[in-house]
Rosetta silent file (secondary structure, phi, psi, omega in degrees, C-alpha in Angstrom):
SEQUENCE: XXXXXXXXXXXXXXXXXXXXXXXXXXXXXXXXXXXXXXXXXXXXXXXXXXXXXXXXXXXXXXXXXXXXXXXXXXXXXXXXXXXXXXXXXXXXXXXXXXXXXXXXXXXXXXXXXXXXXXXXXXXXXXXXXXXXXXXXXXXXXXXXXXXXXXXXXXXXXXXXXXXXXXXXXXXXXXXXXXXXXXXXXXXXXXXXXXXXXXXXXXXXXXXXXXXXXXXXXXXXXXXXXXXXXXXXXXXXXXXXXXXXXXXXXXXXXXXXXXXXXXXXXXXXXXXXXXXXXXXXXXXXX
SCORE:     score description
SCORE:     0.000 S_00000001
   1 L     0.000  -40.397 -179.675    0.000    0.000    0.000 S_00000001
   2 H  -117.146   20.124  150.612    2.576    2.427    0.641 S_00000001
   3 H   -70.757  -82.264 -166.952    4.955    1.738   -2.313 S_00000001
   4 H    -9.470  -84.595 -159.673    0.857    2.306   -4.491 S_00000001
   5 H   -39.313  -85.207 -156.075    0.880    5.919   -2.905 S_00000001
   6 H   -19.001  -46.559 -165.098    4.603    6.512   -3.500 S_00000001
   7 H   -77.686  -13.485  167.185    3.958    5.839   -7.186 S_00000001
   8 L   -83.958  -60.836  130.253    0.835    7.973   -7.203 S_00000001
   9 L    15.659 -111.966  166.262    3.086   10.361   -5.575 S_00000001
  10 L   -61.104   16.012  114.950    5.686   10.566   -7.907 S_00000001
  11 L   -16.454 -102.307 -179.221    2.871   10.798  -10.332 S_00000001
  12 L   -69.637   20.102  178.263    1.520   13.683   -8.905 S_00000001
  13 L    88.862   -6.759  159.337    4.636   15.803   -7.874 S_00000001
  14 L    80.095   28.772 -165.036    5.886   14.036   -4.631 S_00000001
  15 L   -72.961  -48.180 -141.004    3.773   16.846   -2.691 S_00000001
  16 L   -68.218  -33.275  172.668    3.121   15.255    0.690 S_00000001
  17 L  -116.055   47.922 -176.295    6.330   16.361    2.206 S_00000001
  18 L   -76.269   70.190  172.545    6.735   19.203    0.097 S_00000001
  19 L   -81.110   -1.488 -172.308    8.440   21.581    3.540 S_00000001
  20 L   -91.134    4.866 -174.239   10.467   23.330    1.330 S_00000001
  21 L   -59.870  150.468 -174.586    7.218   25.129    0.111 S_00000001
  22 L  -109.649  143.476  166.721    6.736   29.199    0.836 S_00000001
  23 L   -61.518    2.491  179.976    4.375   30.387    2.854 S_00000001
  24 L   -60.463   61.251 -171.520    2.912   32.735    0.245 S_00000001
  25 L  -117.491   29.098  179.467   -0.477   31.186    0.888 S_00000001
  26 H   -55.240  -42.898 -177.636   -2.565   34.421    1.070 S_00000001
  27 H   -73.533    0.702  160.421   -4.106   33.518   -2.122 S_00000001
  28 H  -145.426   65.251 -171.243   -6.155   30.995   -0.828 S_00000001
  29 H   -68.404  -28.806  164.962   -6.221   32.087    3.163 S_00000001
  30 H   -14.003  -64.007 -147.891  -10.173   31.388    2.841 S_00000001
  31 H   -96.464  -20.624 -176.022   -9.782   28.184    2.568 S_00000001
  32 H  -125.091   16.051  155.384   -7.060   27.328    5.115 S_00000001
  33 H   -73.597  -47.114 -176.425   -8.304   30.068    7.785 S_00000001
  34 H   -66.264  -38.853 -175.398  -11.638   27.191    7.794 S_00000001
  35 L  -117.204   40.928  146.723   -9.517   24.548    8.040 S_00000001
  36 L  -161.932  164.718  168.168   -7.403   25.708   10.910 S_00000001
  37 L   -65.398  -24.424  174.655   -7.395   28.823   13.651 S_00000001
  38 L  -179.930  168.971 -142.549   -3.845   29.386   12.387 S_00000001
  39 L   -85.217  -39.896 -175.924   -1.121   28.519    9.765 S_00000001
  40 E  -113.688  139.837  152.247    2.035   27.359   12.212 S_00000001
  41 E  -140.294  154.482  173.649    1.643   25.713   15.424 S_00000001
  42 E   -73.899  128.903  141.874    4.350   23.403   17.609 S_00000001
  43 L    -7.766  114.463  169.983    4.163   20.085   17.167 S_00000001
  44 L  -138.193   40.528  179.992    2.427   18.341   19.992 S_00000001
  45 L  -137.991  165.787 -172.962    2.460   14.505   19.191 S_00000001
  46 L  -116.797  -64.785 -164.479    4.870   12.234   18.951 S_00000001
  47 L   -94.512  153.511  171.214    3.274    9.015   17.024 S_00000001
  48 E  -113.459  113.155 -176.246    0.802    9.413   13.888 S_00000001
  49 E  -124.217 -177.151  166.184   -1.154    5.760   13.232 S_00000001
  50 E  -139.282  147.467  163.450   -4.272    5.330   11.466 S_00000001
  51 E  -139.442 -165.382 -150.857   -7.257    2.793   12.438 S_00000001
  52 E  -121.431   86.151 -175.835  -10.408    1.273   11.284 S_00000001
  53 L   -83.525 -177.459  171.069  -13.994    2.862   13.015 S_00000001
  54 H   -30.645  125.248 -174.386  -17.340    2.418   12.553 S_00000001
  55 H    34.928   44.197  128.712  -18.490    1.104    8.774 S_00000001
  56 H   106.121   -6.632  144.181  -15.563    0.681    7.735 S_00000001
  57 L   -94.602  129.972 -146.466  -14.210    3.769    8.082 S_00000001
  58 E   -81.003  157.218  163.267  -10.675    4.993    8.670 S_00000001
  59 E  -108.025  153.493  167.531   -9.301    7.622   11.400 S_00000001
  60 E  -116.292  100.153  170.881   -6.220    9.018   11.554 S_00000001
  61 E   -66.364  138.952 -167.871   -4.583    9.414   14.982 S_00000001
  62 E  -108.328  130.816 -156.273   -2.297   12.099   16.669 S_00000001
  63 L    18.477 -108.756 -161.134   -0.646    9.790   19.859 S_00000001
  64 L  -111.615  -27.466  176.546   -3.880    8.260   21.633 S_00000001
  65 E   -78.690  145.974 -175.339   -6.305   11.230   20.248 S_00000001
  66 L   -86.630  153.514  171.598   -8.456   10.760   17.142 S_00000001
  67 L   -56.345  139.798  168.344   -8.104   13.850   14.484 S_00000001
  68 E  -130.302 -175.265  176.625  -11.003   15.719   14.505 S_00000001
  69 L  -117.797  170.499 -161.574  -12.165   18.466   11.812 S_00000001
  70 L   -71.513   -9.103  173.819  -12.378   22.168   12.698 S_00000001
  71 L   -74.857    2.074 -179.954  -16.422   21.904   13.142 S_00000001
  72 L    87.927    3.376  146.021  -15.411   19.246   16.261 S_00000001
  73 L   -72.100 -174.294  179.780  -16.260   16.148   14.466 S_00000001
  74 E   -89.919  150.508 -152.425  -14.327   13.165   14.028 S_00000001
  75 L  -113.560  101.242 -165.449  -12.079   13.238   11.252 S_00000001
  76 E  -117.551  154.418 -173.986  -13.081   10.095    8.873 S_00000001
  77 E  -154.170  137.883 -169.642  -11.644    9.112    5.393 S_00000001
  78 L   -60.817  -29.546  176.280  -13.737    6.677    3.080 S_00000001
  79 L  -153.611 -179.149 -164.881  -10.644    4.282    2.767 S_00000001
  80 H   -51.339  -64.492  165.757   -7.357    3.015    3.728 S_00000001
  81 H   -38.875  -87.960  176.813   -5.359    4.796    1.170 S_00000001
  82 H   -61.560  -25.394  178.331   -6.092    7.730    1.756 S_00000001
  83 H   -64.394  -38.951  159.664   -6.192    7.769    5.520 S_00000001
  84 H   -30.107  -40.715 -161.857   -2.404    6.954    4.570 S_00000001
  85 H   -84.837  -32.304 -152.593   -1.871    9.709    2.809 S_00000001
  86 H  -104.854  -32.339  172.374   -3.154   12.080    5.541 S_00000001
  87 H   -51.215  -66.704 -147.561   -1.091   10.412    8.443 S_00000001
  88 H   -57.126  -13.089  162.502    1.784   10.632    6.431 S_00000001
  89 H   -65.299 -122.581 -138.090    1.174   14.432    6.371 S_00000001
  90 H   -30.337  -37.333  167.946    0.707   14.886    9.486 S_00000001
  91 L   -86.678   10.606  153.545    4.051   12.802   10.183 S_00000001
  92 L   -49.629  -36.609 -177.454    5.909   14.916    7.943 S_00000001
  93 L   -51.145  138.243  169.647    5.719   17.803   10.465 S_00000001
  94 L  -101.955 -122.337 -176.794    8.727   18.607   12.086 S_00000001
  95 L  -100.924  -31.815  168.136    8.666   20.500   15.018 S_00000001
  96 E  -113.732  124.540 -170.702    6.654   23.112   13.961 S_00000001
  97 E   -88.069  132.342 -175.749    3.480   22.044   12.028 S_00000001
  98 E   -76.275  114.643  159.382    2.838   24.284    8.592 S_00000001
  99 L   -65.610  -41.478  179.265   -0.576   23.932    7.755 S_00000001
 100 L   -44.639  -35.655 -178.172   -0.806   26.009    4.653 S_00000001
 101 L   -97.998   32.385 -176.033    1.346   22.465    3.282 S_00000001
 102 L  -118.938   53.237 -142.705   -1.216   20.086    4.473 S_00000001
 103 H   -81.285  -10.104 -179.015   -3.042   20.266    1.589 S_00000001
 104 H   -87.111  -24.908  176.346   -5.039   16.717    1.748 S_00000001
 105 H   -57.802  -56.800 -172.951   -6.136   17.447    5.504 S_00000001
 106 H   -52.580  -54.378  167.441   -7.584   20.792    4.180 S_00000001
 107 H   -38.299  -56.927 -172.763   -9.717   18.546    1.838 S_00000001
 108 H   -59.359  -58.790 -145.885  -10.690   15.426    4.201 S_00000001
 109 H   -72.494  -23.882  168.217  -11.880   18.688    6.546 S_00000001
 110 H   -56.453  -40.920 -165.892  -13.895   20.521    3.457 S_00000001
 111 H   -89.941  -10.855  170.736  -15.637   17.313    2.207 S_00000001
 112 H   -75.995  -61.114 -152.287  -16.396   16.294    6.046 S_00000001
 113 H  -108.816   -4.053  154.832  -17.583   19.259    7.302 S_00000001
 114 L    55.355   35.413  174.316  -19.173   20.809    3.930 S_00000001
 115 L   -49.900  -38.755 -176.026  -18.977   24.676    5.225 S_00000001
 116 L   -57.530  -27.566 -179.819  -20.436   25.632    2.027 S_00000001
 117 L    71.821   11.483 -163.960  -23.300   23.342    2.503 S_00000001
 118 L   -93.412  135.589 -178.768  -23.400   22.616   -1.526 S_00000001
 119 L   -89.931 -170.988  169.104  -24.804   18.661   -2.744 S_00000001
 120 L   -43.181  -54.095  171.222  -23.424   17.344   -5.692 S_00000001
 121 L   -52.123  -44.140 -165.258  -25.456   18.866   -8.383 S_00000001
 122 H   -72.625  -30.283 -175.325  -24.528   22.814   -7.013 S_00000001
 123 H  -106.844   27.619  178.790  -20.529   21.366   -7.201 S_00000001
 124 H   -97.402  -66.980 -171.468  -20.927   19.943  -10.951 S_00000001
 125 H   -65.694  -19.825  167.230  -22.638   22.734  -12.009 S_00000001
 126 H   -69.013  -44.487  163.699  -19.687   25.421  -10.404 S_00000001
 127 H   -33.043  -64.562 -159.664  -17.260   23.321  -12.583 S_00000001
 128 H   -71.967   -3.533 -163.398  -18.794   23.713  -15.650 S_00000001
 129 H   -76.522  -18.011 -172.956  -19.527   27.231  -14.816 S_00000001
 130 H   -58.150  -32.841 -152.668  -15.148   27.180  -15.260 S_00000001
 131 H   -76.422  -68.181 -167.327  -15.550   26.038  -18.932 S_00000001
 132 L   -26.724  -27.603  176.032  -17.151   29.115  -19.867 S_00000001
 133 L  -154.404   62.262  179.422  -13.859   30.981  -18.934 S_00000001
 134 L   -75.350  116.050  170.128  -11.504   27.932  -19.289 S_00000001
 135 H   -24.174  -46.861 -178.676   -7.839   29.517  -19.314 S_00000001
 136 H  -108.142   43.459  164.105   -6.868   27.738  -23.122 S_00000001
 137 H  -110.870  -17.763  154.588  -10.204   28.360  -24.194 S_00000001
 138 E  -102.000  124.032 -154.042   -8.930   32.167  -24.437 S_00000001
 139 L  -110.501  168.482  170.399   -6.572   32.984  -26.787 S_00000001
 140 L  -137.626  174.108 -141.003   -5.131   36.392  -27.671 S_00000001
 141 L  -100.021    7.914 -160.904   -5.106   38.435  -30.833 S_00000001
 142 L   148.527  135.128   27.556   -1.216   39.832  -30.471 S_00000001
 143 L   -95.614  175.667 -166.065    2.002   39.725  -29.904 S_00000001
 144 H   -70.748  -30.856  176.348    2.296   37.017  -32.864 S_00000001
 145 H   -35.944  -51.703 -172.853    4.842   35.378  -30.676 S_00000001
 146 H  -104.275   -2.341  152.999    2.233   34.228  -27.864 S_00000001
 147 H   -58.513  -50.793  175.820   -0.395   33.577  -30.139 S_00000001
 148 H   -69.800  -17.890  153.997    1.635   30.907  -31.756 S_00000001
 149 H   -47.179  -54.215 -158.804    2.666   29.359  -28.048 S_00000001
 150 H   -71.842  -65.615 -174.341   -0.975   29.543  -26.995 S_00000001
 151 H   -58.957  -32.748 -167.002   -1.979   27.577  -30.522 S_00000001
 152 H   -76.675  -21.806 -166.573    1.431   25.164  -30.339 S_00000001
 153 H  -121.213  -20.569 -179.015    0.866   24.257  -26.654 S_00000001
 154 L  -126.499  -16.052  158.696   -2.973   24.304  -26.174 S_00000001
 155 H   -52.698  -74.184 -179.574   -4.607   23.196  -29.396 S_00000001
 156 H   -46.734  -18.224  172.435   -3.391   19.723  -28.157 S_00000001
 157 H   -81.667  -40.665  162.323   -4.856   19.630  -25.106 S_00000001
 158 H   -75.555  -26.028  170.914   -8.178   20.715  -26.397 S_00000001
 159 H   -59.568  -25.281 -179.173   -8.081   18.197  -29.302 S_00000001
 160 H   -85.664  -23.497  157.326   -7.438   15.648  -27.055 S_00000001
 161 H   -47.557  -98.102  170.706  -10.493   16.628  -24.526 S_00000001
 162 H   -18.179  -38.616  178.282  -12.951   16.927  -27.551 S_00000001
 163 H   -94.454  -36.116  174.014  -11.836   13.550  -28.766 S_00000001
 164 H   -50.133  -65.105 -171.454  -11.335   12.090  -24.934 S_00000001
 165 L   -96.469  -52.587 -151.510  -15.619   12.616  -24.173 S_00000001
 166 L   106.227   39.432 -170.454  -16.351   13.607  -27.490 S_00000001
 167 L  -120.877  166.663  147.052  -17.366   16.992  -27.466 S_00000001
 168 L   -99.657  132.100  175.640  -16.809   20.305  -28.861 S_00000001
 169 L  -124.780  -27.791  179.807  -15.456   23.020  -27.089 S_00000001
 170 L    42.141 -176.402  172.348  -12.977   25.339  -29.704 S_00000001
 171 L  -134.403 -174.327 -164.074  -11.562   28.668  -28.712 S_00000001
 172 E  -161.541  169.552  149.802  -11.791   32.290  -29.445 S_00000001
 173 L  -118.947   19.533  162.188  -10.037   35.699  -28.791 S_00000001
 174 L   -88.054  146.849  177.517  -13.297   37.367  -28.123 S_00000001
 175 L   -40.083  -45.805 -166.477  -13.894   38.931  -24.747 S_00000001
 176 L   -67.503  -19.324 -173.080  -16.824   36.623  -24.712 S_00000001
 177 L    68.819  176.442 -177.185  -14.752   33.270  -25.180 S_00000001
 178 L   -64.059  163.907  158.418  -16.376   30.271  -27.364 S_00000001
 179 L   -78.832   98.281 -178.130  -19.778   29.108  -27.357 S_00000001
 180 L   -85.621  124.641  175.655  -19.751   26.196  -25.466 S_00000001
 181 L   -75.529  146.103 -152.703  -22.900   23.773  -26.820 S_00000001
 182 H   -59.963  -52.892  179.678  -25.206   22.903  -24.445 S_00000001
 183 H   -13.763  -51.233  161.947  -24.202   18.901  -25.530 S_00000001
 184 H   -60.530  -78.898 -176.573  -20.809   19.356  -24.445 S_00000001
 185 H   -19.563  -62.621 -162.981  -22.193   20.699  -20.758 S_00000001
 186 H   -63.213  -14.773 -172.897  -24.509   17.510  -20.585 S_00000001
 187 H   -88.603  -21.559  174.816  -21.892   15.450  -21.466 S_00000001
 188 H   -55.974  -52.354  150.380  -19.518   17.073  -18.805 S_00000001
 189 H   -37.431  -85.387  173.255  -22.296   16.709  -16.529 S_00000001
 190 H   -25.626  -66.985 -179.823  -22.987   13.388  -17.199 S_00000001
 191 H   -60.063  -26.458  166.865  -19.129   12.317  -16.491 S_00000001
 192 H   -60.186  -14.541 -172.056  -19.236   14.317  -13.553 S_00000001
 193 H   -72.172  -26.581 -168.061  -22.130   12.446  -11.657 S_00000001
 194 L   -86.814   14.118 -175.047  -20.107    9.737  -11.714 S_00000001
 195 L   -98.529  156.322  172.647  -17.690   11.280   -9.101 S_00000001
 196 L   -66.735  168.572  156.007  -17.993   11.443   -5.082 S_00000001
 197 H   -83.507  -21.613  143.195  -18.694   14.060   -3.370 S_00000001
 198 H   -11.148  -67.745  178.445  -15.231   13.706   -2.527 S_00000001
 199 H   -78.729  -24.037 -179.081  -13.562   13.639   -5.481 S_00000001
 200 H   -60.704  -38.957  169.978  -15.565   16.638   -6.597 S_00000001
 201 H   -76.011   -7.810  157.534  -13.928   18.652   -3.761 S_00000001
 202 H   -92.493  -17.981  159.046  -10.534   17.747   -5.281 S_00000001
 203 H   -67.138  -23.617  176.793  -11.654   18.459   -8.138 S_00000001
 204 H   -82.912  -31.969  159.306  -12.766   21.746   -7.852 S_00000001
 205 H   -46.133  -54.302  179.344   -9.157   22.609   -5.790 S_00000001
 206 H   -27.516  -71.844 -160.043   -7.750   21.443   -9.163 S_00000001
 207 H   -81.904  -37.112  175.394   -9.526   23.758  -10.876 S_00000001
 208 L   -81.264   48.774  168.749   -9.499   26.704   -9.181 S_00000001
 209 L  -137.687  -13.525  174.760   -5.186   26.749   -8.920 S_00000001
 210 L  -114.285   -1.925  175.082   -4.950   26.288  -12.868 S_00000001
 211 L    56.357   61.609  169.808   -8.294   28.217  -13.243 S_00000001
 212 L  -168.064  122.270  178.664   -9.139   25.388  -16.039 S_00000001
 213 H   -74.305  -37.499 -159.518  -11.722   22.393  -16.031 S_00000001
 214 H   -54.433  -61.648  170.088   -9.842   21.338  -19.476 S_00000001
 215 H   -52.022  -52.276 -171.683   -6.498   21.134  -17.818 S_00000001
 216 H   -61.875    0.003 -171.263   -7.683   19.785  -14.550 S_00000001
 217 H  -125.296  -42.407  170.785   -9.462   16.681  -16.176 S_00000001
 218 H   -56.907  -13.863 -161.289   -6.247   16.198  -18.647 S_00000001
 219 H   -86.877  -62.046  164.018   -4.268   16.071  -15.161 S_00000001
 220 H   -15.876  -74.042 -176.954   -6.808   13.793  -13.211 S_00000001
 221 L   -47.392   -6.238  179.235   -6.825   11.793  -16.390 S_00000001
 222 L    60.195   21.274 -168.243   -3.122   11.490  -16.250 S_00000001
 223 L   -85.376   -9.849  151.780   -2.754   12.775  -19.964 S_00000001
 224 L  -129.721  177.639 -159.764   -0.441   15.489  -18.384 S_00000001
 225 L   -85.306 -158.435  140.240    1.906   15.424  -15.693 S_00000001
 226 H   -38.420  -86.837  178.831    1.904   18.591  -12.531 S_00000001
 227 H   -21.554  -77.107 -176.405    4.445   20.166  -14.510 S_00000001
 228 H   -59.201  -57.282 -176.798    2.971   20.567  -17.871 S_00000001
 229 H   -42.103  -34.638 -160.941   -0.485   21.098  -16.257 S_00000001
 230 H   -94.677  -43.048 -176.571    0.876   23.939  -14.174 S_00000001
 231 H   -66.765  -42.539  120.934    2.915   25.471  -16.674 S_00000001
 232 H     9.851  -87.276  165.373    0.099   25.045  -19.348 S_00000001
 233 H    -2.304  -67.731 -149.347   -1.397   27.144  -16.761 S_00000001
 234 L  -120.021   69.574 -175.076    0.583   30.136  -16.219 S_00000001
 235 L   -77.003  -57.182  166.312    1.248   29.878  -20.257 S_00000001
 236 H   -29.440  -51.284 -152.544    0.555   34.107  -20.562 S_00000001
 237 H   -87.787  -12.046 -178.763    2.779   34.547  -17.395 S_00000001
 238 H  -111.898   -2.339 -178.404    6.418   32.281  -18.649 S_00000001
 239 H   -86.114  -44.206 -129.882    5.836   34.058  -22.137 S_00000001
 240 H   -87.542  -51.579  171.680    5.935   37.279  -20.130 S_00000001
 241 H   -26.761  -57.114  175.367    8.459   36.379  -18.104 S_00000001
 242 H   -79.929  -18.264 -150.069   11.010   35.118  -20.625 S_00000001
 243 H   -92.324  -78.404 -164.824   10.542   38.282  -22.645 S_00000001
 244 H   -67.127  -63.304 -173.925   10.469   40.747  -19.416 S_00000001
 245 L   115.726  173.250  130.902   12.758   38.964  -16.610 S_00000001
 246 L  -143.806 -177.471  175.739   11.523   38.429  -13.280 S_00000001
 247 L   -93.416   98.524 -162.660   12.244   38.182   -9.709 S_00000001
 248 L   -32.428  -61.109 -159.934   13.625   34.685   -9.530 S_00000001
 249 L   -78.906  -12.079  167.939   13.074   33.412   -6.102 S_00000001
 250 L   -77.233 -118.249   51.609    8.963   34.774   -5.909 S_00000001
 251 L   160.805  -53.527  169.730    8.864   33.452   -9.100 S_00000001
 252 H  -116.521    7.319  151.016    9.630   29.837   -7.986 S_00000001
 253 H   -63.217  -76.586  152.262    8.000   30.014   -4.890 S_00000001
 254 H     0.483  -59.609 -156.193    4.642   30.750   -6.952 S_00000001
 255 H   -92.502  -75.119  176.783    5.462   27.577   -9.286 S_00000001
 256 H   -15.698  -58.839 -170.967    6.392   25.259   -5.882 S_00000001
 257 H   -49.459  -65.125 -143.811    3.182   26.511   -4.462 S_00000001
 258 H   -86.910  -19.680 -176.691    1.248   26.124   -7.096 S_00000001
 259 H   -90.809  -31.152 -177.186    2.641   22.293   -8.363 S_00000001
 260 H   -78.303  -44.581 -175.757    1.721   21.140   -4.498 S_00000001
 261 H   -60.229  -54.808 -173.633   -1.807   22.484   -4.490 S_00000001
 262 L   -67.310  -13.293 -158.699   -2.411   20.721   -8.239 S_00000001
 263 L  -109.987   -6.809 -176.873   -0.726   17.597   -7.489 S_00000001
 264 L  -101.503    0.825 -176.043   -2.478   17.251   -3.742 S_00000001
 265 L  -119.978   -7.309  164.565   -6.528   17.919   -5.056 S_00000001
 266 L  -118.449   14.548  158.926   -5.797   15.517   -7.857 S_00000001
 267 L   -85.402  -42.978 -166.341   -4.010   12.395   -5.588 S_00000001
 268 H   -73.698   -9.380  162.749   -7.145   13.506   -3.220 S_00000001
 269 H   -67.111  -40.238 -160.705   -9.368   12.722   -6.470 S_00000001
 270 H  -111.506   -3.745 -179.050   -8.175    9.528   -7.158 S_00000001
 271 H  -101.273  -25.443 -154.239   -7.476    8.164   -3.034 S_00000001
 272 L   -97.717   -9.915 -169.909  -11.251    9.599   -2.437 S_00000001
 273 L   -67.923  149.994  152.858  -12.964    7.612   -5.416 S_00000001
 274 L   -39.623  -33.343 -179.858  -15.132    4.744   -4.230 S_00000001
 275 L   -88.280   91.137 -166.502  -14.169    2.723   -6.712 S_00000001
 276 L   -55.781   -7.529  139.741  -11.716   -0.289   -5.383 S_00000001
 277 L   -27.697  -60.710 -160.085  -10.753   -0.962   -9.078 S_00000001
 278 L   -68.157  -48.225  160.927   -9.654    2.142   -9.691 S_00000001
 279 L   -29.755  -49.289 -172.489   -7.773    2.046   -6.278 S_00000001
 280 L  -104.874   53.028 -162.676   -5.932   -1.076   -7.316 S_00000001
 281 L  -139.991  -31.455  177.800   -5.695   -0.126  -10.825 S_00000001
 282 L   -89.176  -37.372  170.596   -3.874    2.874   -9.451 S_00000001
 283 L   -52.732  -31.497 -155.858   -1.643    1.180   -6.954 S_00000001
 284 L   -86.397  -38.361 -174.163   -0.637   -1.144   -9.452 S_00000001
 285 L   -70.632    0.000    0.000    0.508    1.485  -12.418 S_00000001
């Protein structure tokens, strides 16, 4: 089991003990003020274990206390795997625990404790609301330089999405972006139903750090790695960059940051599914 993770892991960017990570986490303080009172605290356990609770669901322990989430419930994870994955966070900490790099805890405590209150349908339809202003679905009309980068690097990704479900989606360099047909939505829809609500809440992490459902479903889908997906990403911003200069060490904090977030809501997609196929289908590759 915890060779499987490793190899999903070095998949998915090696994140879990990603401490060298910067603390630049303002841009999503929202999200990790709810799932702690604050970002550093000392270490105050020794052993991390995980066990097996009520129906079959795992806990993860800090010495003899079970984890709880910040609404004061018990802190539960649908399987095995993943309760792995969340110790092993937690035993990553060194003497002082970061939270802002605990990015599958922040998850387990979102999809537990639901602050938002949203079912399935309300976190399908906030996806697709992305493809309306999907990142390579807008292209731009000058300099000729990053128009042909934009077509050389993101034409493939949408041909392969459109041929992956079978849809249309194109692009544009109007303000308005393509017309996405309602067909494509239902079918988008449709694949989405078949997700937890779980996986939906990694999915939705996904998307809002590359601000793309297209990318985030090539990444899931394993047709790109972190790396390309993030850089993919910030396509505008390494054009600008190489051109311009920038200030190196923000520069790769930003890309650290941002490669931890993507590679820890789509391992939390694929540890959170339901499906024990998939599970050992994944352990196995």
């Amino acid at each position: 089991m915890f060779r499987g993770i490793a190899r999903l892991q070095s998949h998915f960017g090696g994140f879990i003990s990603h401490s060298k990570v910067c603390s630049r986490h303002q841009q999503y303080r929202g999200a990790l003020k709810y799932s702690t009172a604050s970002t550093e605290r000392k270490r105050f356990y020794q052993d991390v274990s995980i066990s097996q609770g009520e129906g079959g669901l795992f806990e993860v322990n800090l010495d003899k206390r079970k984890l709880k989430t910040p609404n004061g419930q018990l802190f539960t994870v649908p399987n095995e795997a993943l309760a792995i994955a969340v110790a092993t966070e937690w035993d990553a900490q060194k003497d002082t625990i970061k939270f802002y790099t605990m990015h599958l805890t922040t998850l387990c405590n979102t999809a537990l404790d639901n602050p938002t209150q949203r079912n399935k349908d309300q976190m399908i339809s906030a996806a697709l609301k992305f493809l309306e202003t999907d990142t390579i679905c807008y292209r731009v009309d000058e300099p000729p330089g990053l128009v042909e980068l934009q077509k050389n690097e993101w034409d493939p990704v949408l041909h392969w999405i459109e041929d992956r479900y079978n849809v249309t989606i194109g692009s544009s360099s109007s303000i308005l972006g393509p017309e996405i047909p309602e067909e494509t939505n239902d079918t988008f829809r449709q694949h989405l139903s078949s997700y937890t609500l779980w996986s939906l809440t990694g999915l939705e992490f996904v998307i809002s750090q590359l601000k793309s459902l297209v990318l985030s479903l090539a990444l899931i889908d394993r047709h790109l790695s972190v790396d390309q997906a993030v850089l993919l990403s910030r396509l505008e911003e390494e054009y600008q960059i190489q051109h311009w200069g920038n200030v190196e060490w923000a520069h790769d904090y930003d890309m650290y940051e941002l490669r931890a977030r993507a590679a820890a809501g789509a391992l939390f997609v694929h540890l959170s599914s339901e499906s024990s196929t998939v599970k050992r289908k994944l352990m196995q590759d």
